[in-house]
KEZA-877036 format. One record per residue (C-alpha): residue number from 1; x, y, z; residue in three letters. Coordinates in steps of 0.25 Angstrom, whole numbers, always signed. Example, Ala and Ser with C-alpha at 12.3 -4.5 7.8 and 13.67 -1.06 7.14 Angstrom:
BEGIN
 roba    c1    c2    c3 guvo
    1   +49   -18   +31  Ala
    2   +55    -4   +29  Ser
//
This chain:
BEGIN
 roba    c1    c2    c3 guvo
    1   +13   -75   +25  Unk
    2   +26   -80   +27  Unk
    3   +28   -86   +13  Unk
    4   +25   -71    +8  Unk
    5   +39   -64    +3  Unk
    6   +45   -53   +11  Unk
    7   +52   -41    +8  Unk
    8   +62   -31   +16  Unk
    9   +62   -18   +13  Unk
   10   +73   -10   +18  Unk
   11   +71    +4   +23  Unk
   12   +82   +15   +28  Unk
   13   +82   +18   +41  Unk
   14   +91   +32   +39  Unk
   15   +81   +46   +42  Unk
   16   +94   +54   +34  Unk
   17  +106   +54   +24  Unk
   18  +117   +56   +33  Unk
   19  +116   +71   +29  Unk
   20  +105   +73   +38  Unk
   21   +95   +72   +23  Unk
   22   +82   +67   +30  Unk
   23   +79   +53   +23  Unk
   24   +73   +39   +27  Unk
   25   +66   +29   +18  Unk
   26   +58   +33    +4  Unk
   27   +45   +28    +7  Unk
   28   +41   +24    -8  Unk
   29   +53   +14    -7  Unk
   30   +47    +6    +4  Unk
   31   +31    +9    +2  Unk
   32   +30    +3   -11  Unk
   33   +40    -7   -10  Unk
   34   +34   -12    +1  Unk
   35   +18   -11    -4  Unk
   36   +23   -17   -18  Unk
   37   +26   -29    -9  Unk
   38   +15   -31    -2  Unk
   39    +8   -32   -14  Unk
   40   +17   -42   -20  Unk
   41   +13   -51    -8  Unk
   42   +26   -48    +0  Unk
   43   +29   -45   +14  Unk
   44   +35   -32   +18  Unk
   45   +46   -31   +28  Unk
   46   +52   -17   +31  Unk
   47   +67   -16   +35  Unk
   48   +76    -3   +39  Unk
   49   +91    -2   +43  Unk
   50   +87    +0   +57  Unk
   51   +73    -4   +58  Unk
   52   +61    +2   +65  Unk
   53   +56   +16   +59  Unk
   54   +59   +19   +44  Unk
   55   +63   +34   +42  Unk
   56   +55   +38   +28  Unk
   57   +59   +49   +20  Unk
   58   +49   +61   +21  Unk
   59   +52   +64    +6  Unk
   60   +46   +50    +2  Unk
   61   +33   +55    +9  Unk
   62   +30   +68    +4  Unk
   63   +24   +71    -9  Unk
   64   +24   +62   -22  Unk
   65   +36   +55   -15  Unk
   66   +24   +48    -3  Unk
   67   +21   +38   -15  Unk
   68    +5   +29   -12  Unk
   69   +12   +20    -8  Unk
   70   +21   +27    +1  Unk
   71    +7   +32    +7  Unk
   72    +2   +19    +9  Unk
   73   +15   +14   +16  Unk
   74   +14   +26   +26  Unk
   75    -2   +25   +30  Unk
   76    +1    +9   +30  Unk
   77    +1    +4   +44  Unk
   78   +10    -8   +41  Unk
   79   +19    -1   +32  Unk
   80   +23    +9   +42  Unk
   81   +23    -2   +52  Unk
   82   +36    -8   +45  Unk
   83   +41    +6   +41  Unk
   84   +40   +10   +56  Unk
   85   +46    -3   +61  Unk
   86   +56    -8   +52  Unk
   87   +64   -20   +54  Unk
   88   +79   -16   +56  Unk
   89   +86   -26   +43  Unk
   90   +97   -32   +51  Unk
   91   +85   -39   +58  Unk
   92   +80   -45   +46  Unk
   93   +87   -59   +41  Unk
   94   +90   -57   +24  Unk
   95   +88   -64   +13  Unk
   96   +79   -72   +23  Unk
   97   +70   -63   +29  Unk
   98   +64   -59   +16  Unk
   99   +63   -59    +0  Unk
  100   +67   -47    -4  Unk
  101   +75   -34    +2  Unk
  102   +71   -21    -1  Unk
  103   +78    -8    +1  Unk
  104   +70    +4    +0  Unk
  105   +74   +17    -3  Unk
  106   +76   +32    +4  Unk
  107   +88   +39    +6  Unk
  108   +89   +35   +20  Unk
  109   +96   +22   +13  Unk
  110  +109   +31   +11  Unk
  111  +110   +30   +24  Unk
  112  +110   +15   +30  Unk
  113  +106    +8   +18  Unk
  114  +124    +8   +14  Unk
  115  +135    +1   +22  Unk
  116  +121    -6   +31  Unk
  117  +127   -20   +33  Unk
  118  +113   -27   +36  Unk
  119  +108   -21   +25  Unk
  120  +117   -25   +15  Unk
  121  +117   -39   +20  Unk
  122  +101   -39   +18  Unk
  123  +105   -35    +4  Unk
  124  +116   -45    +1  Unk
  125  +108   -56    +7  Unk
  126   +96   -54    -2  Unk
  127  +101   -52   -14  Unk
  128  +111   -65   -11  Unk
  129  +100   -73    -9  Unk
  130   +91   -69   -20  Unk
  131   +82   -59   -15  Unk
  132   +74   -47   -20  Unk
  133   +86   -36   -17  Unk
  134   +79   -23   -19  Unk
  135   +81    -9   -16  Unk
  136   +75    +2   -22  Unk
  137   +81   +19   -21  Unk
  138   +89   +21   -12  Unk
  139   +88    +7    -7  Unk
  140  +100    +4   -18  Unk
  141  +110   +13    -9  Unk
  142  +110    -3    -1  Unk
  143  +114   -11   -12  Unk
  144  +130    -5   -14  Unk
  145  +134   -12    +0  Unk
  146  +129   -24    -5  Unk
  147  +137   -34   -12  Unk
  148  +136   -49   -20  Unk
  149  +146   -58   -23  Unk
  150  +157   -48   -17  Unk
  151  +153   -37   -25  Unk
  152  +142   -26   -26  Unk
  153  +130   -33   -26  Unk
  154  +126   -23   -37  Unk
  155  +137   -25   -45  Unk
  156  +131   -28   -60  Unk
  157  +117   -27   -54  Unk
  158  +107   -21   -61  Unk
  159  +103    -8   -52  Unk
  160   +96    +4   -48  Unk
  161   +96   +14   -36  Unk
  162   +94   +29   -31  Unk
  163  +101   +36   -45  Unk
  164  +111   +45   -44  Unk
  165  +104   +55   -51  Unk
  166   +90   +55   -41  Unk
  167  +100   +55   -29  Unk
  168  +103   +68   -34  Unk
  169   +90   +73   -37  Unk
  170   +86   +72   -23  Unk
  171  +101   +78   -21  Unk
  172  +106   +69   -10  Unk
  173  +119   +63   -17  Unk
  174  +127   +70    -8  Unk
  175  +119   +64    +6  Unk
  176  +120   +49    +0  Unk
  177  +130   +39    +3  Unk
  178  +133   +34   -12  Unk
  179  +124   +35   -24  Unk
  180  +115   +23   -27  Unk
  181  +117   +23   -42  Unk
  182  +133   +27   -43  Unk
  183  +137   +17   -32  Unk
  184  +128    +5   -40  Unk
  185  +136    +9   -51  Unk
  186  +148    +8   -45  Unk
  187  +146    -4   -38  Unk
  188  +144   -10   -53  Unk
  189  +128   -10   -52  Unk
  190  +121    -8   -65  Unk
  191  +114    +3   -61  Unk
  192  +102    +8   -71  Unk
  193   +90   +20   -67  Unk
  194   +79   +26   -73  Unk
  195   +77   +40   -74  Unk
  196   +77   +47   -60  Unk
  197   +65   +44   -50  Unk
  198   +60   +33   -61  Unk
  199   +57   +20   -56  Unk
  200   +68   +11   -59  Unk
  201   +70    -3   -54  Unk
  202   +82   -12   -58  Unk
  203   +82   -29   -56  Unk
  204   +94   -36   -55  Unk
  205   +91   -52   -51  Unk
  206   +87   -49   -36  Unk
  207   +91   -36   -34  Unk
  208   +82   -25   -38  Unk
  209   +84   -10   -35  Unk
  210   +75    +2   -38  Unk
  211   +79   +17   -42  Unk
  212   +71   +26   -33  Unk
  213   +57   +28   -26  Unk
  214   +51   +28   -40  Unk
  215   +56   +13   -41  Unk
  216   +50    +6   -28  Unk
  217   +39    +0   -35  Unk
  218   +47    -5   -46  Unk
  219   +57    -9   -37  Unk
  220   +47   -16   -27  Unk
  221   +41   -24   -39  Unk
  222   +56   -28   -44  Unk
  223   +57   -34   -32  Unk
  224   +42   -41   -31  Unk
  225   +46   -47   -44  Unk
  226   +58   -52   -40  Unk
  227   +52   -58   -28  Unk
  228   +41   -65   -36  Unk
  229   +50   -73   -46  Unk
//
């Protein structure tokens, strides 16, 4: 169905902070992202920095933490398909290649998700033309290198991230690069959170961001939305 609407979903291709802290991708950010838009009639496409395998978080697959649909995601042939064979992002053409961008989360995005030039150039390129910009948890750490019209591009922008406070619950503000919610703030972002591991999901026009894991479906379902206007 080549008329059918296609989304990219961004994934980390980092295994570790840089102090050694074993990470990837947090499979909840991709798994119901990804279901919730192919139910909404969309086509998936799954991108990482580097492409081919997608390191995922071991924490994100044990416990209450390996969500139904993080279970369906992993016994789903297809699924793990895309998430074992990724296309690399600097292959892939934006805005053009697709209707909307989706960043997913995982701390391995502290890693190569900052000062990545053809990441940032996706970003750019989808929010100038219009396009469903969404990133959800630690997806957001993407946005600050991103600019609009000379300036941040989350300057006066209505947004949400990782918060401060749940970085140091999981006590790794010392092992990231910057954190999400100060540097939003700094770069003029209106920045707004619920209470820690709530869902929260902010829209601002075409650039939708989500708080943490607990908001992937909200977040998924902002950016449906937007896409069906």
């Amino acid at each position: 169905m080549s008329s059918s609407k296609n989304v990219v979903l961004v994934c980390t291709s980092s295994p570790a902070l840089s102090n050694g802290h074993p990470t990837g991708l947090w499979l909840e950010e991709l798994a119901t992202p990804y279901y919730a838009f192919l139910d909404a009639g969309f086509e998936c496409t799954v991108a990482s920095i580097n492409g081919g395998a997608v390191p995922v978080d071991q924490g994100s697959v044990t416990g209450g933490f390996f969500t139904e649909d993080s279970k369906k995601f992993m016994h789903d042939p297809v699924a793990i398909g895309m998430l074992g064979h990724s296309v690399q992002l600097s292959t892939l053409s934006f805005p053009d290649c697709c209707d909307a961008i989706y960043l997913t989360g995982g701390h391995g995005c502290c890693e190569d998700f900052v000062d990545n030039a053809p990441l940032k150039n996706s970003i750019e390129s989808m929010y100038a033309a219009g396009k469903a910009t969404a990133s959800d948890c630690h997806g957001v750490i993407a946005l600050p290198q991103c600019t609009s019209g000379g300036k941040p591009l989350v300057a006066g922008k209505k947004v949400t991230g990782f918060a401060d406070s749940e970085e140091a619950a999981v006590q790794l503000t010392e092992a990231v690069p910057f954190l999400i919610e100060a540097k939003l703030k700094e770069q003029g972002g209106v920045f707004s959170k619920a209470a820690d591991w709530n869902p929260h999901t902010v829209v601002d026009g075409n650039l939708i961001t989500g708080q943490n894991p607990q908001s992937s479906k909200g977040t998924a379902d902002a950016t449906i939305a937007f896409m069906n206007q």
